[in-house]
N, C-alpha and C positions, 0 to 999 in steps of 0.2 A: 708607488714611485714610478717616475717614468725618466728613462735614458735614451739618449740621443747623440751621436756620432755623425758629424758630419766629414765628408772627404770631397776633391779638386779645387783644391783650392791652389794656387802659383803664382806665378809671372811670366807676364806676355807683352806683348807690345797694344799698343793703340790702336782700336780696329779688332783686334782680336777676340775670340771668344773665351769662355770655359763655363762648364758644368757643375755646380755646386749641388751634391746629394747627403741626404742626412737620413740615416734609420731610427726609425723609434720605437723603442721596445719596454715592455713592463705595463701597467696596467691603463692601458689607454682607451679611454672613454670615446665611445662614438661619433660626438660632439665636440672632439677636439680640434682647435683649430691649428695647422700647424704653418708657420710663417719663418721672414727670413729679417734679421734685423744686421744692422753695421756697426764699427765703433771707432773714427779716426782718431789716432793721437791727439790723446788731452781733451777729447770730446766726448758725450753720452752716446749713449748705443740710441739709435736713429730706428725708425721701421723703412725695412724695404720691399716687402710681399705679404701676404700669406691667402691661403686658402682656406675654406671651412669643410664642415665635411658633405657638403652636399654641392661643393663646385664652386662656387661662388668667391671671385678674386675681388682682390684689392692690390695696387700697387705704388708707391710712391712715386711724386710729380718727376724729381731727377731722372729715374730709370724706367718712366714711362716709355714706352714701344721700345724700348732697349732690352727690359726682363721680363722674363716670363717666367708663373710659379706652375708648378703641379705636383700634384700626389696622385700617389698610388694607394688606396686605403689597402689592397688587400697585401699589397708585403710594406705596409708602414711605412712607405719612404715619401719622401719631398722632396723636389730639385729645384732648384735657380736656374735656367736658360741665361746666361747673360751674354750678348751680342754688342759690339760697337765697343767694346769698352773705355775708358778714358782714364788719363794719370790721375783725375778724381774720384774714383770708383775706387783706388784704392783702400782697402780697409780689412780690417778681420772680420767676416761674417759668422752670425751666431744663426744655428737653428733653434728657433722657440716651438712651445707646445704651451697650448694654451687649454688646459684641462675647464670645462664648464660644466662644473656641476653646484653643490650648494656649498661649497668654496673655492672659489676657480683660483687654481694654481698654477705661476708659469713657470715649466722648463726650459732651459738652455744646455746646449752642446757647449763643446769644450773652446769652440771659434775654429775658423783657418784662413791664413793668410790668404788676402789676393792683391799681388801689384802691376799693376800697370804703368809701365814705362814709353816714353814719349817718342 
């Protein structure tokens, strides 16, 4: 099993930053990829980042040059950089983990709010 806690998530104005960090703990494979997904009101959770474990980003077109992901393998964590932010960025972000092995299973945190106010 693998658990994940994510923390900073608020509200801010337009323009504004904040730091999205998530720890993940329990039995996590080398291989894992750990990323950041969204979910607005009445909508599917979206991808917005993630990393693999050897560096290697992806980010979604929306928050392109806006976010930025990383981890840290050696204390488990992931963070969100988000920069510029906008009244549409609002959402609850989820940390996933993405276990690859010979049955890749995803985990999510529990969300945290982020709103952005105009």
């Amino acid at each position: 099993q693998v658990q994940l806690v994510e923390s900073g998530g608020g509200a801010v104005l337009a323009g504004e930053s904040l730091r999205l960090s998530c720890v993940v703990s329990g039995n996590i494979l080398k291989s894992t990829v750990l990323g950041w997904f969204r979910q607005f009101p009445g909508k599917q959770r979206e991808f917005v980042a993630r990393q693999d474990s050897g560096g290697g980003t992806m980010t979604a077109d929306p928050v392109k040059g806006r976010f930025t992901i990383s981890r840290d393998n050696a204390r488990n964590t992931v963070h969100l950089q988000m920069n510029g932010l906008k009244p549409e960025d609002s959402a609850v972000y989820y940390c996933n983990a993405l276990q690859l092995d010979s049955d890749p299973t995803n985990y999510w945190g529990q969300g945290t709010q982020v709103t952005v106010s105009s």
